[in-house]
TIBABA-331929 format. One record per residue (C-alpha): x negated, y, z negated; residue number from 1. Coordinates in nm, 4 decimals, m for minus. Layout:
% TIBABA-331929
(rec (X, Y, Z), NUM),
...
This chain:
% TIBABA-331929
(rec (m1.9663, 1.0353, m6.9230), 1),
(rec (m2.0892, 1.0301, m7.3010), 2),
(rec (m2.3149, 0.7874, m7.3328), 3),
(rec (m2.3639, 0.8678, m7.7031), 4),
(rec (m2.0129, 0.7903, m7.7779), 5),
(rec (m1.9481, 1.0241, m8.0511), 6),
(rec (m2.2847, 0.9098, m8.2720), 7),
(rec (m2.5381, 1.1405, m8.1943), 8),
(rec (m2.5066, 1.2622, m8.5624), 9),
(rec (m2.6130, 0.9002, m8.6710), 10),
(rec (m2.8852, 0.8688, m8.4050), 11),
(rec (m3.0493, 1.1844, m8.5291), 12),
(rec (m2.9972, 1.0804, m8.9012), 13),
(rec (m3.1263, 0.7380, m8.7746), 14),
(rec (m3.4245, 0.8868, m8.5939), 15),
(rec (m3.5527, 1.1232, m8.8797), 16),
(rec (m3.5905, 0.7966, m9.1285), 17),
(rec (m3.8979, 0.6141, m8.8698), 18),
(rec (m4.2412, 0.7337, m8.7652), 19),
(rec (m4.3622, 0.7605, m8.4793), 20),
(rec (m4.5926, 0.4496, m8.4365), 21),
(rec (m4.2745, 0.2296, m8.4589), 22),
(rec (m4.0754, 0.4353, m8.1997), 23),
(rec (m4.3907, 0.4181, m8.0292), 24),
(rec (m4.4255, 0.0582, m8.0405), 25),
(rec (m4.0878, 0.0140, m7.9955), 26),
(rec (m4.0885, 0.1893, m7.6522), 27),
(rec (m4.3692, m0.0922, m7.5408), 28),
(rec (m4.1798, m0.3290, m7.6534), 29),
(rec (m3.8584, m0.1759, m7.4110), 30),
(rec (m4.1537, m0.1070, m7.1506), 31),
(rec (m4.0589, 0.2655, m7.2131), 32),
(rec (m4.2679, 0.5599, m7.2102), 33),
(rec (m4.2530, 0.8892, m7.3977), 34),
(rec (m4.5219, 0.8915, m7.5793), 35),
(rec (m4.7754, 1.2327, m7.5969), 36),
(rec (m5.0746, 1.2071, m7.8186), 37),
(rec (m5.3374, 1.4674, m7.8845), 38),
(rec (m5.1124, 1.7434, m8.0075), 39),
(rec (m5.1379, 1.8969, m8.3287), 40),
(rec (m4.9359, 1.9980, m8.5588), 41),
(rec (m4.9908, 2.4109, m8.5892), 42),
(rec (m4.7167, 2.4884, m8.8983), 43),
(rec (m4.4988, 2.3409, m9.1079), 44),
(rec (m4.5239, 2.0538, m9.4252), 45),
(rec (m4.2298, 1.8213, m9.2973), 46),
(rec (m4.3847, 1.4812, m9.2895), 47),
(rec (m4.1976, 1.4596, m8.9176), 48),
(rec (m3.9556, 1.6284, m8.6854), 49),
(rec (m3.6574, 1.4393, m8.5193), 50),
(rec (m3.3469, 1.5919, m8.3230), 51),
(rec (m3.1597, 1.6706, m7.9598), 52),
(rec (m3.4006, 1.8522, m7.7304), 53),
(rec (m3.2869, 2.1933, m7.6680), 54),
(rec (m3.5418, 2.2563, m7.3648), 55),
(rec (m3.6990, 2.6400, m7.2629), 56),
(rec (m3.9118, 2.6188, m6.9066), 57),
(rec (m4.1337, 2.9186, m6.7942), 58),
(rec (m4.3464, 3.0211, m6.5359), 59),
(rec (m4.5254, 3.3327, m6.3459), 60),
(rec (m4.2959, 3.3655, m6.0944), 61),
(rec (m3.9902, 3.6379, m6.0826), 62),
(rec (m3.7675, 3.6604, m6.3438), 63),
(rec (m3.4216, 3.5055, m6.2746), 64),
(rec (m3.1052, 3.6906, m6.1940), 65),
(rec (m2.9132, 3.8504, m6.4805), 66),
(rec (m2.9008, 4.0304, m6.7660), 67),
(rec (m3.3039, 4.0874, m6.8932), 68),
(rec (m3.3108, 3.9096, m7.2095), 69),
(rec (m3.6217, 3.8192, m7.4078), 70),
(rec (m3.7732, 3.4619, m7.3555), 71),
(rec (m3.6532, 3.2559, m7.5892), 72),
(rec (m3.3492, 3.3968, m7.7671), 73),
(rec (m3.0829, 3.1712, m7.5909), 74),
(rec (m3.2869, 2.8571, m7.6246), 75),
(rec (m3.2820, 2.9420, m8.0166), 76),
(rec (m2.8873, 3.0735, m7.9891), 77),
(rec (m2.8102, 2.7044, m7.8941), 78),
(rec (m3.0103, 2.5504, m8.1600), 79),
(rec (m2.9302, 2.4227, m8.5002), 80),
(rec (m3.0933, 2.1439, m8.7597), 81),
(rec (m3.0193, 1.8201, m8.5310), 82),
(rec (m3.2621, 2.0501, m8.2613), 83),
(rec (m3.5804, 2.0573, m8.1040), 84),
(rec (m3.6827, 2.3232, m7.8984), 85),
(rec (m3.8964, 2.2034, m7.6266), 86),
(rec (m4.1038, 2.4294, m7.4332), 87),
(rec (m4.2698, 2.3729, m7.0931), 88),
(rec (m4.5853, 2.6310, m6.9933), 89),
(rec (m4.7236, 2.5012, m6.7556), 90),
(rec (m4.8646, 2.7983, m6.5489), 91),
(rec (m5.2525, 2.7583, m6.7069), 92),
(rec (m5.1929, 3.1225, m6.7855), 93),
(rec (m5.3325, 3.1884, m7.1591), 94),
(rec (m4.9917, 3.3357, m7.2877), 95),
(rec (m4.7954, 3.2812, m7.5467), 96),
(rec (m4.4522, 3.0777, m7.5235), 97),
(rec (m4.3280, 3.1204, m7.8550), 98),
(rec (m4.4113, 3.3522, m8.1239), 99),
(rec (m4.3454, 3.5022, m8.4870), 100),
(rec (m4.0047, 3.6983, m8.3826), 101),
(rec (m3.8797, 3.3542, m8.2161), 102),
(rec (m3.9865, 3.1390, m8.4658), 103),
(rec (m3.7800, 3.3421, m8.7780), 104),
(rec (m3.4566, 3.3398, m8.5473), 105),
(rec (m3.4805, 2.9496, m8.5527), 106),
(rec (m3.5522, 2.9275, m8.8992), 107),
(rec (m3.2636, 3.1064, m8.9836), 108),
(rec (m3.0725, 2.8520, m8.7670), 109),
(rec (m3.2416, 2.5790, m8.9666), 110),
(rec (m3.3508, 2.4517, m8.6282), 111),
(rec (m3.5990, 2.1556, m8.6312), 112),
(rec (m3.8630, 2.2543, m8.5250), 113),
(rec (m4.0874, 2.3077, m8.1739), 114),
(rec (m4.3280, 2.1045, m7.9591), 115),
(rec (m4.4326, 2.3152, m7.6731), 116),
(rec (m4.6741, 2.2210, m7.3767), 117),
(rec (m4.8789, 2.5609, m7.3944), 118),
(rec (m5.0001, 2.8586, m7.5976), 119),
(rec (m4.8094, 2.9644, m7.9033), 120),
(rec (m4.9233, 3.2888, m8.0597), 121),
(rec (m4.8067, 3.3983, m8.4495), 122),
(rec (m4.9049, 3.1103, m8.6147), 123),
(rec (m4.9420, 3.2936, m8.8933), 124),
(rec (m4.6221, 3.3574, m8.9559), 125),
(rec (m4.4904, 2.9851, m8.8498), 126),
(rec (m4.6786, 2.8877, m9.1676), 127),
(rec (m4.5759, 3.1347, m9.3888), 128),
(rec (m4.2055, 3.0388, m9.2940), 129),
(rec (m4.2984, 2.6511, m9.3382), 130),
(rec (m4.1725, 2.5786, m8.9705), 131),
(rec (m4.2669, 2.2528, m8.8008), 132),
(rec (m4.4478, 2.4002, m8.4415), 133),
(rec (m4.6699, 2.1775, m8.2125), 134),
(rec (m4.8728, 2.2717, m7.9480), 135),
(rec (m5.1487, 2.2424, m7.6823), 136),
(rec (m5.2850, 2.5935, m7.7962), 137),
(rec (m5.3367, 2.8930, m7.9641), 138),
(rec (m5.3261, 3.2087, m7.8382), 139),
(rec (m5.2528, 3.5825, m7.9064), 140),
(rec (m5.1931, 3.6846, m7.5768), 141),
(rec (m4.8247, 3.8153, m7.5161), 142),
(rec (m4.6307, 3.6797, m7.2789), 143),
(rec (m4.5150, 3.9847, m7.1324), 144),
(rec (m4.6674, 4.1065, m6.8004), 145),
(rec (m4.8117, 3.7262, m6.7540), 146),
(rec (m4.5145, 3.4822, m6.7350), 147),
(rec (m4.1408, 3.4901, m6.7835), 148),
(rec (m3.8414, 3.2487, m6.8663), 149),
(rec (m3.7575, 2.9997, m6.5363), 150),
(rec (m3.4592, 2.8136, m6.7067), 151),
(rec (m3.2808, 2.7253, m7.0397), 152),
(rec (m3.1498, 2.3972, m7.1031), 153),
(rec (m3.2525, 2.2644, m6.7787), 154),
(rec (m3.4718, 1.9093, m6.7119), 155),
(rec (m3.8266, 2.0210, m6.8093), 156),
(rec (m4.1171, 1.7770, m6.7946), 157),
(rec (m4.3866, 1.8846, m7.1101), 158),
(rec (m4.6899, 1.7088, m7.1005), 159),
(rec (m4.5633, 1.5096, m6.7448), 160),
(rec (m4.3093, 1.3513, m6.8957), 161),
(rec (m3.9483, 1.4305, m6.7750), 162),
(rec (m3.6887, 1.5504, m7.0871), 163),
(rec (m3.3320, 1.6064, m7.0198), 164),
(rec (m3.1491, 1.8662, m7.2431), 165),
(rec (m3.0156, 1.6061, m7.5026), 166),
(rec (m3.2413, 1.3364, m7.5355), 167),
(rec (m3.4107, 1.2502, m7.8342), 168),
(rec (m3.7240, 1.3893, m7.9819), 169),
(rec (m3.9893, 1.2895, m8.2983), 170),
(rec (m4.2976, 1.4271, m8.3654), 171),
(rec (m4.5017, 1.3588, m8.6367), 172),
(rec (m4.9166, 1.3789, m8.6982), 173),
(rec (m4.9397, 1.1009, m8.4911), 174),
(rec (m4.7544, 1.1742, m8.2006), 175),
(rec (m4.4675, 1.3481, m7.9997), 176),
(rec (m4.2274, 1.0848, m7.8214), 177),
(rec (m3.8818, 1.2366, m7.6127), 178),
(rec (m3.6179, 0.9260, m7.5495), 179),
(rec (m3.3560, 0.9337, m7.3034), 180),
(rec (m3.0531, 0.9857, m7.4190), 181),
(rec (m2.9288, 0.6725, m7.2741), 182),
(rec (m3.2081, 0.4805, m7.4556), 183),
(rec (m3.1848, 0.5857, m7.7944), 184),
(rec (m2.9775, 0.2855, m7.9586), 185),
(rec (m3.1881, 0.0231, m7.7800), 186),
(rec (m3.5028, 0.2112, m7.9156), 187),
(rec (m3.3862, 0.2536, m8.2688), 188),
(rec (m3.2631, m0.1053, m8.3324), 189),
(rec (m3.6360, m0.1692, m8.2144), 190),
(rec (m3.7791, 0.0361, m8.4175), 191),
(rec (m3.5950, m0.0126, m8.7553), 192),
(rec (m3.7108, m0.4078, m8.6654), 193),
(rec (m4.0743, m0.3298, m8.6273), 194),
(rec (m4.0417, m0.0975, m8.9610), 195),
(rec (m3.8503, m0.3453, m9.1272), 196),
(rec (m4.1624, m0.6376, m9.0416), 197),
(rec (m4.4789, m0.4111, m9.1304), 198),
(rec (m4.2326, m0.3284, m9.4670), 199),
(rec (m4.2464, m0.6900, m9.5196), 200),
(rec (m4.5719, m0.7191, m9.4545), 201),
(rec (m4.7177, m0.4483, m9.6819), 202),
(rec (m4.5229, m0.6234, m9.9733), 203),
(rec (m4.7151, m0.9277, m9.9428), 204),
(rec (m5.0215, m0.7657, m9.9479), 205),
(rec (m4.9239, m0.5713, m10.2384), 206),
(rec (m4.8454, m0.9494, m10.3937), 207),
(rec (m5.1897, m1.0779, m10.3281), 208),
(rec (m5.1525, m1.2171, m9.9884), 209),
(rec (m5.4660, m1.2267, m9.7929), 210),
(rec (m5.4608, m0.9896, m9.5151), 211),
(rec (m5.5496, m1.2255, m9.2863), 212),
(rec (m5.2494, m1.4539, m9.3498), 213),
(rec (m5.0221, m1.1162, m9.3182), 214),
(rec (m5.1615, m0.9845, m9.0157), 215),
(rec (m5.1622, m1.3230, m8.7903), 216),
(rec (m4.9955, m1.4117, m8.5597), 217),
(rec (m4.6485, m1.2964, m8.6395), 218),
(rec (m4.8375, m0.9109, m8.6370), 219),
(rec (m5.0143, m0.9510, m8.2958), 220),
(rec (m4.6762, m1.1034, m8.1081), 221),
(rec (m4.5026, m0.8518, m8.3117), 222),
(rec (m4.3948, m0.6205, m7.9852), 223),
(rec (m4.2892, m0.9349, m7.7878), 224),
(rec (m3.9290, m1.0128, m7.7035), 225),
(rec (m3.6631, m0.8562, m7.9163), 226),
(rec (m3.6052, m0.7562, m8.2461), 227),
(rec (m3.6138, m1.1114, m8.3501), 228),
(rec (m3.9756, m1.1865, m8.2766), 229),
């Protein structure tokens, strides 16, 4: 069943226009969660990321069936601008998950960007290509010998928090928040209200309202009910 209905091209375009403290707030307001906080931004000058997660798990264990391939290379083979690459490495093992090889192929593809739960290594060259990589660490430790590729586009859960191949990801300096594919509309009419209010707002400050007037109580029930509190 598609729940997008055709539209994932708008949601992306959609996405890409709001930061994340309005997705964020819109996902209280939905009682949703998402939300990761605390990881940096390592490369890259876009003011945010948004796109389809395109989702890369590893681990120590034994390397799957099938032709030996280098970690990586499909995940970025599927990719393309309305993609994130998400990473899961979660072993605790200090080795890298992506690096500087990696991160040209997906600039070439114009992908994204990628938000990865463990050490990426090459940072250097993620800045000198301008491309958008967060992560929990730094590292220069190859991956090879210490942990291999589990799955590709398979349910992953970065950070605890379980992402479908699909669904919807933003990351920005503030945060990095994965919706459900099946949420995405609900969230973005949310958000675009919430964005839409503090808009408002910040105009009448800028026309010499006191800030204590703007930020009453229409601000502090601001997440309550629907997009027409």
């Amino acid at each position: 069943m598609d729940v997008l209905g055709g539209r994932e091209d708008e949601f992306v375009e959609r996405l890409r226009r709001i930061d994340c403290c309005a997705i964020s707030d819109a996902l209280d307001q939905l009682s949703l969660g998402g939300q990761v906080t605390g990881v940096p931004m390592r490369s890259g000058s876009a003011e945010r990321i948004a796109g389809r997660a395109v989702t890369l798990k590893l681990h120590d264990g034994p390397r799957p069936e099938g032709p030996v391939r280098h970690l990586g290379t499909k995940a970025v083979e599927m990719s393309g601008p309305d993609n994130v690459i998400v990473v899961e490495q979660r072993t605790g093992l200090d080795a890298g998950c992506w690096g500087g090889l990696l991160t040209l192929g997906a600039k070439l593809r114009g992908v994204a960007g990628v938000v990865a739960d463990g050490p990426v290594r090459d940072i250097g060259e993620a800045r000198e290509y301008d491309f958008p990589v967060f992560s929990t660490a730094l590292t220069a430790l190859t991956a090879r010998s210490r942990v291999v590729e589990a799955a590709t586009n398979a349910p992953v859960s970065p950070w605890g928090v379980k992402v479908h191949p699909g669904d919807f990801v933003i990351a920005d300096s503030s945060a990095i928040i994965f919706i459900a594919a099946g949420q995405i509309e609900n969230v973005l009419i949310a958000a675009e209200a919430i964005a839409f209010k503090e808009a408002a707002m910040a105009r009448a400050l800028m026309a010499g309202t006191p800030i204590s007037a703007v930020m009453g109580g229409d601000y502090e029930h601001m997440l309550e009910g629907g997009k027409d509190q």
